[in-house]
VEXKETOR-622355 format. One record per residue: x, y, z of N, C-alpha, C, O, CB in turn; residue number from 1; chain; residue in three letters. Coordinates in Angstrom, 2 decimals, decimal comma. Atoms other than C-alpha are relative to their C-alpha. Glycine has a CB too. Layout:
<recs>
REC	X	Y	Z	X	Y	Z	X	Y	Z	X	Y	Z	X	Y	Z	NUM	A	ALA
...
</recs>
This chain:
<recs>
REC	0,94	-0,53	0,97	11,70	-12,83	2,19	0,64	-0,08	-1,38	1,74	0,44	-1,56	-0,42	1,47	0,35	1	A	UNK
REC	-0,45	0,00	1,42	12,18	-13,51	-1,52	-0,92	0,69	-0,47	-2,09	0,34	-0,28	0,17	-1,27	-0,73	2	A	UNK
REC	1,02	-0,83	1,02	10,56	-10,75	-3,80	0,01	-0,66	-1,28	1,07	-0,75	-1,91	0,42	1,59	-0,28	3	A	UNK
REC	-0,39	-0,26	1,36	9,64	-11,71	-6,96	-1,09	0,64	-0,62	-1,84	1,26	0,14	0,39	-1,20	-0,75	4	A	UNK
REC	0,94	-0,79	0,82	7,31	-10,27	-9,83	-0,95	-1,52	-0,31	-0,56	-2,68	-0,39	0,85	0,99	-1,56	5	A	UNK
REC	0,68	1,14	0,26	4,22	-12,29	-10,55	0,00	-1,32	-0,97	-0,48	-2,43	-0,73	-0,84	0,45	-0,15	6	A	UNK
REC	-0,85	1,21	1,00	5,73	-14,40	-13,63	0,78	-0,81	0,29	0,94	-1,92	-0,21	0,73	0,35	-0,89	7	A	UNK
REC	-0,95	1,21	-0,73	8,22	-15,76	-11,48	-0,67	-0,57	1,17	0,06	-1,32	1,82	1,49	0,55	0,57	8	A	UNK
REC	1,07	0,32	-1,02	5,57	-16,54	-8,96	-0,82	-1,15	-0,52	-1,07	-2,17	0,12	-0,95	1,25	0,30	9	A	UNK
REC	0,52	1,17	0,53	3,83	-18,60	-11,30	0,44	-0,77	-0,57	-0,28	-1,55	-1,19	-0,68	0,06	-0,54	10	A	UNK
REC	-0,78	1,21	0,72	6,54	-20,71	-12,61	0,73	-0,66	1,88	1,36	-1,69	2,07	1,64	0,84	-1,64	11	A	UNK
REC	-0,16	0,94	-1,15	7,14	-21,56	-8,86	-0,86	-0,30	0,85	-0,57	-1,23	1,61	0,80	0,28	0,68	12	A	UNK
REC	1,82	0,90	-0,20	3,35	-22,18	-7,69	-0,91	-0,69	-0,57	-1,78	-1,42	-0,08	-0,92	0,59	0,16	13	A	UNK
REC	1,27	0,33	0,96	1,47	-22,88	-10,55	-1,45	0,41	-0,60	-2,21	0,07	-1,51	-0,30	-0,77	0,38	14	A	UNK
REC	0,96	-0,62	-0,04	-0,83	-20,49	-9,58	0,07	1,52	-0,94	0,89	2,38	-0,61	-0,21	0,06	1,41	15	A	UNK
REC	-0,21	-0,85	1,10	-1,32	-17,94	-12,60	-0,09	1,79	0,69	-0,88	2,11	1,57	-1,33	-0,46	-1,26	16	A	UNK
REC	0,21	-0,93	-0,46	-0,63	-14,29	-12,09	-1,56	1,24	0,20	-1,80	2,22	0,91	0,94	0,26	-0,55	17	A	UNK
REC	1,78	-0,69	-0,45	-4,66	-13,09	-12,44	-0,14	-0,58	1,84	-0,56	0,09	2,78	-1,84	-1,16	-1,40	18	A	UNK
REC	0,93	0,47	-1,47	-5,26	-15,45	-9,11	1,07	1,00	0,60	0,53	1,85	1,30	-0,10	-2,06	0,75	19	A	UNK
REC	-1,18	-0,70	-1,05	-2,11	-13,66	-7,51	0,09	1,42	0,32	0,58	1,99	1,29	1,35	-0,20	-0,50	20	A	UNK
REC	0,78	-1,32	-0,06	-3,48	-10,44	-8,33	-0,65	0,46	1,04	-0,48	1,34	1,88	-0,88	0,06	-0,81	21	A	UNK
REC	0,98	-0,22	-0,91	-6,57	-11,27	-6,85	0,02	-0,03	1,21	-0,48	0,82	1,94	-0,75	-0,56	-0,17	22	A	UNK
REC	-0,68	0,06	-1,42	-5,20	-12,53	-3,80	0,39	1,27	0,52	0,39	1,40	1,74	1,23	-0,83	0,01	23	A	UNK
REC	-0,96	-1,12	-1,23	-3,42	-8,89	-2,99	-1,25	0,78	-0,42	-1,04	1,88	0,12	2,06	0,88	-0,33	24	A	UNK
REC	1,07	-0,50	-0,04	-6,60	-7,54	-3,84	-1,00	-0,15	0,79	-1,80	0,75	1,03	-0,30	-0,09	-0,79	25	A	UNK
REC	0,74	0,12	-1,19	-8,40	-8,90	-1,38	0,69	-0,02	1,37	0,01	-0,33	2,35	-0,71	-1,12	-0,13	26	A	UNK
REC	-0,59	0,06	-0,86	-6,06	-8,72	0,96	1,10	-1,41	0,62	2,10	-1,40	1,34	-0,95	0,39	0,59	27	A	UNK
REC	-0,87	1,40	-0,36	-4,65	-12,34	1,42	1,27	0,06	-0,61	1,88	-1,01	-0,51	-0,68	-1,41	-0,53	28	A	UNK
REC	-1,25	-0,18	0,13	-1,47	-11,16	0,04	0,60	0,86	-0,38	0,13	1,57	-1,27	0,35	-0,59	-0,43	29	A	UNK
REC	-1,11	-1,61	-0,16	1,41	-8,46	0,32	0,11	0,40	-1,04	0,38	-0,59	-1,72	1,58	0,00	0,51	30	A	UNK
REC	-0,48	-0,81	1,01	1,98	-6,34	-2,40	1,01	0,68	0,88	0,94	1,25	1,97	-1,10	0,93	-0,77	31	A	UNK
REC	-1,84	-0,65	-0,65	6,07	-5,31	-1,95	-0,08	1,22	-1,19	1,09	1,47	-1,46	2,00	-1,54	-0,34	32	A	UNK
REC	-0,67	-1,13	0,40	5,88	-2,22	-4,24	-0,27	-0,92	-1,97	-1,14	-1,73	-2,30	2,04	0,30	1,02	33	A	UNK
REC	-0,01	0,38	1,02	7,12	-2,74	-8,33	1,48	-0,19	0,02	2,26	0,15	0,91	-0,67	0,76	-0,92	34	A	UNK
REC	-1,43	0,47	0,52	10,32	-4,09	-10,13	0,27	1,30	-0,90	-0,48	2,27	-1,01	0,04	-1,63	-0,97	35	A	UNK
REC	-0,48	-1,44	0,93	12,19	-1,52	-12,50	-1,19	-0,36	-1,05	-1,69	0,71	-1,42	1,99	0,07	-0,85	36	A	UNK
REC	0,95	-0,07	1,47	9,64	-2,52	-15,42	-0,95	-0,14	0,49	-1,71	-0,63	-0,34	0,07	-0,95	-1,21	37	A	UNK
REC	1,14	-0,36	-0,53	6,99	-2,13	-13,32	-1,23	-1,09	0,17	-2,45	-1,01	0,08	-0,36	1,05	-0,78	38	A	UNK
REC	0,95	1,19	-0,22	5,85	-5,57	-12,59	0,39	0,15	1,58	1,46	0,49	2,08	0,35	-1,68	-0,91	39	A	UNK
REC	0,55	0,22	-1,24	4,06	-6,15	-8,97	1,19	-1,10	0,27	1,67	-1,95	-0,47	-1,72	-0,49	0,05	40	A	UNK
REC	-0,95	1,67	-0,34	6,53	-8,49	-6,75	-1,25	0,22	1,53	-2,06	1,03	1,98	2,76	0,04	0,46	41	A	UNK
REC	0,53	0,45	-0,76	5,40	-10,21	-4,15	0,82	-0,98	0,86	1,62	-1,69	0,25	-0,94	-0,35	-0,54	42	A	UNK
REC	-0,85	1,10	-0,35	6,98	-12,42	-1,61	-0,36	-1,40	0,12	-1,24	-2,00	0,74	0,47	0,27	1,06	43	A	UNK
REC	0,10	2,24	0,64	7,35	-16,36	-2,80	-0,32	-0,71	1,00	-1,26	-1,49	0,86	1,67	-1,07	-0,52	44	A	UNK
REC	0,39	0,74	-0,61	7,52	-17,69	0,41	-1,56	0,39	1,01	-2,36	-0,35	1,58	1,19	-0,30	0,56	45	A	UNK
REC	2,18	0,10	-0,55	3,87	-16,02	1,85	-0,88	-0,47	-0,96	-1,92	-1,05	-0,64	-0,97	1,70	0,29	46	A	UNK
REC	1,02	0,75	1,13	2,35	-17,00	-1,62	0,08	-1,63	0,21	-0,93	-2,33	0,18	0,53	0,38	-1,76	47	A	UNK
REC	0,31	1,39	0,17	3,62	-20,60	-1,33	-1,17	-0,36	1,44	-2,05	-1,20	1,23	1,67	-0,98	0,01	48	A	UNK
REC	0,34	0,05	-1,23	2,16	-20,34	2,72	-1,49	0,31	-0,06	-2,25	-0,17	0,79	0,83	0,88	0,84	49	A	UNK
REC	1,34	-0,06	0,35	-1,13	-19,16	1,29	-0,91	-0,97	-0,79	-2,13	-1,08	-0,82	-0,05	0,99	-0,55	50	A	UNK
REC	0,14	1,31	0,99	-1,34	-22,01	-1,02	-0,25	-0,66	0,54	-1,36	-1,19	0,48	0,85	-0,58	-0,71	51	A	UNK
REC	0,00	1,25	-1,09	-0,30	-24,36	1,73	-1,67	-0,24	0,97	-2,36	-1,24	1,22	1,46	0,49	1,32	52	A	UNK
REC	1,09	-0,08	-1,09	-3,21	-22,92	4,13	-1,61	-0,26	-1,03	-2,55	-0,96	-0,65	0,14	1,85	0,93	53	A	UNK
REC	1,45	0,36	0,81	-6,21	-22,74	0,97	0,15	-1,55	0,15	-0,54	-2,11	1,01	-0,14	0,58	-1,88	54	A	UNK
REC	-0,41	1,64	0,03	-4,88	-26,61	0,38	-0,61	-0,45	1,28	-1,73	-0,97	1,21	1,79	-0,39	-0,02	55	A	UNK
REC	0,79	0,73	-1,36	-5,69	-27,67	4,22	-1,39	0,69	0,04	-2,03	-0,02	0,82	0,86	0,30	1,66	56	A	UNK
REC	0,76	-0,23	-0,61	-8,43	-26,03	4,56	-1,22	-0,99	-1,22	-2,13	-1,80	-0,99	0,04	1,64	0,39	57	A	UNK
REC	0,86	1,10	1,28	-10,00	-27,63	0,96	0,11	-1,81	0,41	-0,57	-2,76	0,01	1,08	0,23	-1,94	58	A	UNK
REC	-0,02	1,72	-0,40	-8,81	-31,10	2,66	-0,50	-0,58	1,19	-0,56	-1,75	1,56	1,32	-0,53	0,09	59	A	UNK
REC	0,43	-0,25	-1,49	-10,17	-30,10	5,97	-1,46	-0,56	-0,12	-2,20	-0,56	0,86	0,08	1,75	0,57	60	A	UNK
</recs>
């Protein structure tokens, strides 16, 4: 599990921190708590794995 905060999430998906939001808002992804400055982390490798699975299913 790698935590990070959503800024570092989107410099290693591409995917901007509003969609990454939305994602733990609907449930398709973990919210781990906050960082000391009180940014949302999340773990990198279920976001990239959620990516992976929207991707097949859009090619499906």
């Amino acid at each position: 599990m790698t935590l990070v905060d959503l800024y570092a999430a989107r410099i290693a998906t591409g995917k901007s921190p509003a969609t990454l939001r939305t994602w733990i808002h609907r449930g398709e992804l973990t919210h781990h708590g906050y960082d000391d400055r009180g940014r949302a982390l999340i773990d990198l490798d279920e976001a990239q794995a959620l990516i992976a699975a929207k991707a097949a299913l859009v090619s499906a």
